[in-house]
C-alpha positions as CSV (number, residue, x, y, z in Angstrom):
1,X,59.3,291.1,99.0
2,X,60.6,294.3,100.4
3,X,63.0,297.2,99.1
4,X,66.1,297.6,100.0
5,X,67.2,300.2,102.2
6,X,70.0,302.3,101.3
7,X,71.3,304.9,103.7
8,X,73.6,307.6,101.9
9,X,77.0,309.0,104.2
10,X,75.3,311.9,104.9
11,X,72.5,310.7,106.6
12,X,74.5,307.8,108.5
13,X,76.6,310.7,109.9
14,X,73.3,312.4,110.7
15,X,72.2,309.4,112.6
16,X,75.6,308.9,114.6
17,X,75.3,312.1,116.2
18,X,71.7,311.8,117.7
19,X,70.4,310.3,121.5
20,X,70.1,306.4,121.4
21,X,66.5,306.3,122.2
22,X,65.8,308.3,119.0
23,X,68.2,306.7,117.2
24,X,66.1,303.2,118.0
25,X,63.1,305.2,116.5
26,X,64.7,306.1,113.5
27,X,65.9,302.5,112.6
28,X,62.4,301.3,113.6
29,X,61.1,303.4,110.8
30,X,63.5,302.8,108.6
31,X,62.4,299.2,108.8
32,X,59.0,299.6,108.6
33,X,59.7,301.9,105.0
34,X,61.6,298.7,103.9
35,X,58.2,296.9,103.4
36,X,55.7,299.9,102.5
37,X,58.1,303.3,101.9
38,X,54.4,305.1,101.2
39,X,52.9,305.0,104.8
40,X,50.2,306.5,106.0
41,X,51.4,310.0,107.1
42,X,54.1,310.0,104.8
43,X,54.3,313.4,102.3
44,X,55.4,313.9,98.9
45,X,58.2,316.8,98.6
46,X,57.6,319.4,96.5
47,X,60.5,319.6,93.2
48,X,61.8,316.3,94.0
49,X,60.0,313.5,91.7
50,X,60.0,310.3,93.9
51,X,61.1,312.2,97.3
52,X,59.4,311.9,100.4
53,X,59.5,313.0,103.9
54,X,58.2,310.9,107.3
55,X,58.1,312.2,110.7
56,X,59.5,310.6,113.8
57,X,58.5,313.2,116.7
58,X,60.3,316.5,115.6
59,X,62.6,314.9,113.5
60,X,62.2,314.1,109.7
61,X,63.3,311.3,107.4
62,X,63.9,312.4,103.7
63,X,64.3,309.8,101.0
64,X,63.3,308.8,97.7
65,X,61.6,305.7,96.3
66,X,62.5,303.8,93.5
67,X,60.3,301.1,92.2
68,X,61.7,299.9,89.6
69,X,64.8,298.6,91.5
70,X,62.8,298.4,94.5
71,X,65.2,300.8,96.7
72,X,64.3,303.3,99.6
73,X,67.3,306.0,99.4
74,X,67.6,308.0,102.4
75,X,69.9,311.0,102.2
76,X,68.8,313.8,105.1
77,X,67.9,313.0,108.5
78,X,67.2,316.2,110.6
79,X,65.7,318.1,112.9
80,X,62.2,319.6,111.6
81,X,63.6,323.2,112.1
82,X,66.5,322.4,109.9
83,X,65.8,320.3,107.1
84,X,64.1,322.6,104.5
């Protein structure tokens, strides 16, 4: 069984405004986080207790897990030189 992915309004406004091809690479990630949101590659962030950050080419994925209720949260998708 998988989480459940939960995209917050600020990061499905994020997504609206990118290129279609990267958009496709974003959701494909997304998905593949829906069945292990630890991948290999995938790094802890610093001050945030269950957050996370995964690349897709110069663009990063923040989100936090939650295990007990088996959710993936993803609340920031942005370009590398702008998300921190």
């Amino acid at each position: 069984m998988g989480y459940a992915l939960i995209v917050k309004p600020t990061a499905q406004r994020q997504l609206r405004r990118l290129d279609p091809p990267l958009v496709q690479k974003i959701i494909q990630k997304l998905q593949q986080l829906q069945q292990n949101p630890r991948p290999p590659g995938v790094r802890k962030l610093h001050g945030a207790p269950r957050g996370y950050r995964v690349r897709v080419g110069d663009w990063r994925i923040l989100y936090t897990v939650d295990d007990q209720a088996k959710e993936v949260q993803v609340y920031r998708i942005k370009h590398r030189s702008q998300v921190y």
